[in-house]
C-alpha positions as CSV (number, residue, x, y, z in Angstrom):
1,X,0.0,0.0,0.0
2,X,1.2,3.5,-0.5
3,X,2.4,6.3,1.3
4,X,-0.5,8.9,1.4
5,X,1.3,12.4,0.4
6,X,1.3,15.4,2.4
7,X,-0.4,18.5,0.6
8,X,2.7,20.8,1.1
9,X,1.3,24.3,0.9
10,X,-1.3,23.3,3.6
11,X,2.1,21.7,5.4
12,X,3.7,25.5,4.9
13,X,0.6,27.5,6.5
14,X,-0.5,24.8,9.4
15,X,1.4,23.5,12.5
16,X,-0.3,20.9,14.9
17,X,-0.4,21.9,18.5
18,X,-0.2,19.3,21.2
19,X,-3.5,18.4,21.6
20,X,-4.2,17.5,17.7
21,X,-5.3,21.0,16.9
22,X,-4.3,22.9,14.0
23,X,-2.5,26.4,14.5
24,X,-2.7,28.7,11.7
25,X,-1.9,32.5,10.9
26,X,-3.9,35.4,10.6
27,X,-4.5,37.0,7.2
28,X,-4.4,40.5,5.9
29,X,-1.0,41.7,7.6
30,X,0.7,41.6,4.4
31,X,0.3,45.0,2.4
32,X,-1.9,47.9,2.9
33,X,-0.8,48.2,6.2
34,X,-1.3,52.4,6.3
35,X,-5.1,52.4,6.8
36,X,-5.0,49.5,9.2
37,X,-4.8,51.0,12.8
38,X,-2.1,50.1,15.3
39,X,-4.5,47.5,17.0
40,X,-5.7,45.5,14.4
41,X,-1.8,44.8,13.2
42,X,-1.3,44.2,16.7
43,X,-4.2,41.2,17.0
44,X,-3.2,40.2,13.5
45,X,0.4,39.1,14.6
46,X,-0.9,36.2,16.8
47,X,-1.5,32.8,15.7
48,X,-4.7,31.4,16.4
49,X,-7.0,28.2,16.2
50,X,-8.2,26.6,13.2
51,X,-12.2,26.1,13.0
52,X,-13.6,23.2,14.2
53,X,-15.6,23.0,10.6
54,X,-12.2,23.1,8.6
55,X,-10.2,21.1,10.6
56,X,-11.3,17.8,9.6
57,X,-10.7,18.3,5.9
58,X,-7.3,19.9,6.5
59,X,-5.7,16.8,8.8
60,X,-6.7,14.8,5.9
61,X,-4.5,17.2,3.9
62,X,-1.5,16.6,6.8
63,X,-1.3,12.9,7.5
64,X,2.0,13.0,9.1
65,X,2.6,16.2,10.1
């Protein structure tokens, strides 16, 4: 039986925590930055949580990671 392969720009953009959850980046902190205030770049730089909804589908994506 083969390998299943890893999607690698899913295995770029997600990290598993711990406990099996999926950690992910925020979006919209890459350009355009002038009209964005101070605290909305601020809340942008942490990582969060995945959705519960997505994160079936994407572990399917990540088998080993």
């Amino acid at each position: 039986m083969p390998k299943m392969k890893t999607h690698r720009g899913a295995a770029k953009r997600f990290k598993k925590t711990g406990t099996g959850k999926l950690k992910r980046n925020k979006a919209y902190k890459r350009h355009i930055l002038t009209k964005k205030t101070a605290k909305k770049k601020r809340t942008l730089r942490h990582a969060t949580m995945m959705d519960p909804s997505n994160e079936k589908v994407m572990k399917k994506l990540l088998p080993y990671v």
